[in-house]
N, C-alpha and C positions, 0 to 999 in steps of 0.2 A: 356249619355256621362260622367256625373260625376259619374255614377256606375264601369264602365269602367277604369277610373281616378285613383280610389282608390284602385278598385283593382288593379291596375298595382305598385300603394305606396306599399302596402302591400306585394307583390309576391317581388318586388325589396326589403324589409324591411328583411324579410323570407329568400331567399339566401344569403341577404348576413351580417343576423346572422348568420347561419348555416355554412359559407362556411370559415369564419373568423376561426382564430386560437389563442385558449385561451394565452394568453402572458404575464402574471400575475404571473403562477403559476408551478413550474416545477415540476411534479410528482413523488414523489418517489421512483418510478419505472423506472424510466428514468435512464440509464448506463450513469454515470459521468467518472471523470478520475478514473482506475482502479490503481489498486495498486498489487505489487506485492506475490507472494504466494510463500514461501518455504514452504517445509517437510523436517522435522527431520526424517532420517531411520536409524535404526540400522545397525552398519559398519562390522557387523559380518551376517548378513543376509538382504541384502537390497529391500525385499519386505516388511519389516515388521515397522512401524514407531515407532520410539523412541522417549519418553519423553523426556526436557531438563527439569533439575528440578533447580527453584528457578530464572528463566532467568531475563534480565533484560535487555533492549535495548535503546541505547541514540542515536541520530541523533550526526552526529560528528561535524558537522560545526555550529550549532546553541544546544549544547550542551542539549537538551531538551531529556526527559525521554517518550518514546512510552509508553502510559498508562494503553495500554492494556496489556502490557508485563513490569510489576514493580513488582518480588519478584514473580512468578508465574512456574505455571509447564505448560509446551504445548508443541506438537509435530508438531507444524506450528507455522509460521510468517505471517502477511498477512503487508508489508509495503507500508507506501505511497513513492512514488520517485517525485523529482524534477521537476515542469513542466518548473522551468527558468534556467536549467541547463540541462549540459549530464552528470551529474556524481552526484550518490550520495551515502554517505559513512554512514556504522551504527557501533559501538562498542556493541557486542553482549556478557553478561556478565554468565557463567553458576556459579551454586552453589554460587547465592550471599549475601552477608551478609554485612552487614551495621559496618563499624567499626567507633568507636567515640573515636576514636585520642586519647585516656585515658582520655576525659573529657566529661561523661553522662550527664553533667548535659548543656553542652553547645551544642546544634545541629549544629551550623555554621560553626565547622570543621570536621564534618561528612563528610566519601566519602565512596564510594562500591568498596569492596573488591572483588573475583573470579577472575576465568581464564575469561579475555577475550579476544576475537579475533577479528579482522575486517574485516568487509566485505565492499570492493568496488564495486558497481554496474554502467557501463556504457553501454550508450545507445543512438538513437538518438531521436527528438522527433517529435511527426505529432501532428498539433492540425487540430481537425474536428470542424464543425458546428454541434449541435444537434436541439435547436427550440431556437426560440426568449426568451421564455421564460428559457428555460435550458443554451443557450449560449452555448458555447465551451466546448468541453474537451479534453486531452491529449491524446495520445495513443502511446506508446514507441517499437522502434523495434529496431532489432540487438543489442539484450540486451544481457551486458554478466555482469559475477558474479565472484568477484576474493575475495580467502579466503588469508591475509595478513599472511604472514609465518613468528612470531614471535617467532617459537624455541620452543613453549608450545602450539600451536594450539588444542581445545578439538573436533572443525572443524575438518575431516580427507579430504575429499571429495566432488566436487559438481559436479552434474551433469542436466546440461539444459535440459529440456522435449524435447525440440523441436532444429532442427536446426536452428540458425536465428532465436531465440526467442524472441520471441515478447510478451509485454503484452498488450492486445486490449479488457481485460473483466477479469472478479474476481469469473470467473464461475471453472476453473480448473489451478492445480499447475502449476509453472514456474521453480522453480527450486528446486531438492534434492540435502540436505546435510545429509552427513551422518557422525554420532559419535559413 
C-alpha cells in the first residue's frame, strides 16, 4: 500500500510539473505589440525603393528622437504606434543638419534643420492576451496614414498595402510612401 502511495505522489508531482506553464519568463520569440512598417519607393518608378538620406524622426507629442532613425540613410521606417491612444503623429525630417543658432560653442540652442513633413497615423486599437508571462499586446486595425500637406511636402504619395489595414505583426510592410 505505501508503494502504491507514493507512486500516486509522484505521477501527481510529474503532471503537474509538466502540464504547468512557465510564467516567469516571456520568450523572445513571442510576437509583442507590432509596430508599424513603411517603404520608401521611388515616385518616378514605384517598384523600386528609395533611400531617404540623413532622415530623422521625432514622436510629436512627447518630442522624443526615434533612435534608430537620428541623421541616417534608410528606405524604411519600422514605428512604434500608441497603445493608449488612436492617433499617433511623427515629424519625419529628410537631408538633416544640425544647425547651432551661430553659437558652436553652446549646444542648448541647437535645433534640426530639413524639409520636414508629418505624418498622422489613426487607427483603432485590440488588445489580446498572449501568456501569463508575456501579458498583453496591442494589435491596431483600420489603420490609416495621412501625409500633412505643408506646401513643401518631400512625402509625394502613400499607399496602404492592404484594404482596412491593419498591423497584427512586423513580418511584412504596412504602408508605401513614395518621394
Amino acid at each position: 500500500m505505501k508503494k502504491a502511495g507514493l507512486i500516486l505522489i509522484l505521477t501527481t508531482l510529474i503532471i503537474s510539473y509538466y502540464s504547468c506553464e512557465r510564467d516567469d519568463i516571456c520568450p523572445d520569440a513571442t510576437a509583442t505589440t507590432p509596430r508599424l512598417i513603411i517603404d520608401f519607393l521611388d515616385a518616378e518608378d514605384s517598384d523600386t525603393k528609395k533611400n531617404v538620406f540623413d532622415i530623422v524622426v521625432i514622436g510629436v507629442d512627447n518630442e522624443q528622437f526615434i533612435s534608430e532613425y537620428y541623421f541616417t540613410d534608410t528606405d524604411d521606417l519600422i514605428l512604434p504606434l500608441k497603445t493608449t491612444d488612436s492617433t499617433t503623429e511623427y515629424i519625419i525630417i529628410q537631408e538633416a543638419t544640425v544647425n547651432n543658432n551661430g553659437t558652436p560653442d553652446d549646444s542648448s540652442d541647437d535645433f534640426i534643420d530639413g524639409n520636414q513633413d508629418r505624418i498622422v497615423i489613426n487607427y483603432s486599437r485590440e488588445t489580446i492576451f498572449v501568456s501569463r508571462a508575456c501579458g498583453f499586446k496591442t494589435i491596431f486595425k483600420n489603420v490609416t496614414l495621412t501625409i500633412v500637406d505643408d506646401g513643401d511636402n518631400w512625402m509625394l504619395s502613400r499607399e496602404p498595402l492592404t484594404d482596412n489595414q491593419s498591423v497584427e505583426d512586423e513580418t511584412t510592410t504596412h504602408f508605401n510612401i513614395s518621394h
